[in-house]
N, C-alpha and C positions, 0 to 999 in steps of 0.2 A: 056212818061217816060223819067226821066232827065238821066246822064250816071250815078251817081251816084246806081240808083235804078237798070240799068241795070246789071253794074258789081255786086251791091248784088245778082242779080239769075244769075250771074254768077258762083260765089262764087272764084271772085278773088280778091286780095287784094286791098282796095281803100283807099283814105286818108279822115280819121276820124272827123278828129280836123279840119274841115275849121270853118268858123265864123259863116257862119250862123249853122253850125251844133252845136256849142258852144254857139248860143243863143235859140238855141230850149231848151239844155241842161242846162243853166241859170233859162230859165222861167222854167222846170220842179221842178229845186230845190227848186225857191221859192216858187214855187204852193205846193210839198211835206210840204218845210216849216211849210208852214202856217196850212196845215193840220195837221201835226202831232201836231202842238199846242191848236187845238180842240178839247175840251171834246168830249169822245168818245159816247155820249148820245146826243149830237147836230148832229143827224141825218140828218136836211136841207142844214144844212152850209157845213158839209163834202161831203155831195152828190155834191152840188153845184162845192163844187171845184174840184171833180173827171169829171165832167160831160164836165167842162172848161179844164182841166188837160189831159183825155183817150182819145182815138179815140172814145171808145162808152163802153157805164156804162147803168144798168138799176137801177132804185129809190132803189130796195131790196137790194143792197151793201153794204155790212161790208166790210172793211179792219180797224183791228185793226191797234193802232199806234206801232214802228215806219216805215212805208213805204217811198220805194224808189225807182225811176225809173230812167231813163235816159231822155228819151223823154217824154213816155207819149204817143204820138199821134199814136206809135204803137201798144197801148195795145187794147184789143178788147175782153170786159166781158161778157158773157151771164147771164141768169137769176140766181136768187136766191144763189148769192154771198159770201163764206164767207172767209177771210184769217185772221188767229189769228197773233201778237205779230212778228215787224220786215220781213215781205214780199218785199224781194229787185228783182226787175225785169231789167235789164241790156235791155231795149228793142231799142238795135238799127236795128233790124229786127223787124218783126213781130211778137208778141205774140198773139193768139187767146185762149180764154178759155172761154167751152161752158156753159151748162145751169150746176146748181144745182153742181158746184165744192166745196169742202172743200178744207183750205191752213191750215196746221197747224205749230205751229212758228220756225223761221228763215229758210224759205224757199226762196231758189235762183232760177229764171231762168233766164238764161244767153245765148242770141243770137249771140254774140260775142266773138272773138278769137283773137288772131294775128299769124303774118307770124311765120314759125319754121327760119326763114331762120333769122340770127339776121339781114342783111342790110338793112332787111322789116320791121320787128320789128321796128329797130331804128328810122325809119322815120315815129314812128306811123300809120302804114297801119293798115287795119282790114279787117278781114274776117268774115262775118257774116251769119247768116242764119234761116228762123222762128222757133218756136215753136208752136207746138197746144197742147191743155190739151182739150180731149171730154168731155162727157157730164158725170156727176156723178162721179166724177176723188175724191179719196181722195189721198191729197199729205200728208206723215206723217212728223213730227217734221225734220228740217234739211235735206230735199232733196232739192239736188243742179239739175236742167238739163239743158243740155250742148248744146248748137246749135243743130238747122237742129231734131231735137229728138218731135215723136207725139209720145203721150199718148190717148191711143183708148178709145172709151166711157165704162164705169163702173170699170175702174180699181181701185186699190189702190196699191200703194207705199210707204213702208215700211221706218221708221226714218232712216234718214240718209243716205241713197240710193242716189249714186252716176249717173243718169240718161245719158248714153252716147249713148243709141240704141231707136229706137221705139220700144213700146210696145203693146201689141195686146188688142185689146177691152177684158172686164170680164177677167182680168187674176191678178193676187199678184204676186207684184214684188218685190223683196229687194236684198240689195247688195250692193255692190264697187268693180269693176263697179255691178249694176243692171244687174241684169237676171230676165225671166221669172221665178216663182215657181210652181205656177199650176192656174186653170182657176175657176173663181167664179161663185159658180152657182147660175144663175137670175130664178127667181120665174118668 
């Protein structure tokens, strides 16, 4: 473990912006690039470059266009995949998301923060922390979730919901911030 990775399960603040951190973040762009420029019916070619692109992708993958990551190399897909229209993933942590999720569009998750304190801020430090989305997770239109935040398997999250807490497996969630509402019942 480099210290980098340590002070992220830290969760103190580290400096962001080194180079090579700016070329992981380079190659992401242009790999997003090139994909959002492929018809979204070329199936091989956009696999291809997620597969080069994520930590781990399986062949069933949709993301519609336009997508956006940081890295990349933190993202980590389970089966039967789909995010509609603009899915932007901020993953300088960890994102995992398990099997059979729906993204519905302009959804954010966002592993990252900065310091409150402005002298931390200024010198671009970052505070960061994973994300998980379980298994059978619907995210609806315009939910943002915010660092450090699991989403338990079979939930759904309501448009627009502001995601700042964990949420418990089989439950509807919506709000700003998100709250629990009540719990889905599984057949």
């Amino acid at each position: 473990m480099n210290s980098q990775d340590k002070i992220k399960l830290e969760r103190i603040p580290f400096e962001g912006m080194s180079i090579d951190e700016a070329k992981v973040r380079y190659r992401a762009q242009e790999l997003t690039l090139k994909y959002n420029q492929i018809a979204s019916n070329n199936l091989t070619e956009r696999y291809d470059i997620l597969k080069e692109l994520l930590g781990s992708v399986h062949p069933d993958i949709i993301i519609e266009s336009n997508f956006h990551c940081d890295n990349g190399k933190n993202i980590f897909i389970g089966k039967n995949f789909f995010a509609n229209f603009n899915l932007t993933i901020l993953d300088v942590d960890k994102v995992t998301i398990g099997d059979n999720v729906l993204i519905a569009p302009n959804v954010q998750l966002i592993t990252v923060t900065h310091p409150l304190n402005v002298k931390e801020r200024n010198t671009w430090k970052l505070i960061t922390a994973p994300i998980v989305i379980g298994d059978n997770v619907w995210l609806g239109a315009g939910v943002i979730v915010l660092p450090g935040v699991t989403i338990g398997n079979n939930s759904v999250i309501g448009a627009g919901s502001i995601v700042t807490k964990n949420i418990s497996a089989n439950t509807l969630a919506f709000g700003t911030p998100c709250r629990e509402m009540r719990q889905i019942p599984q057949d």
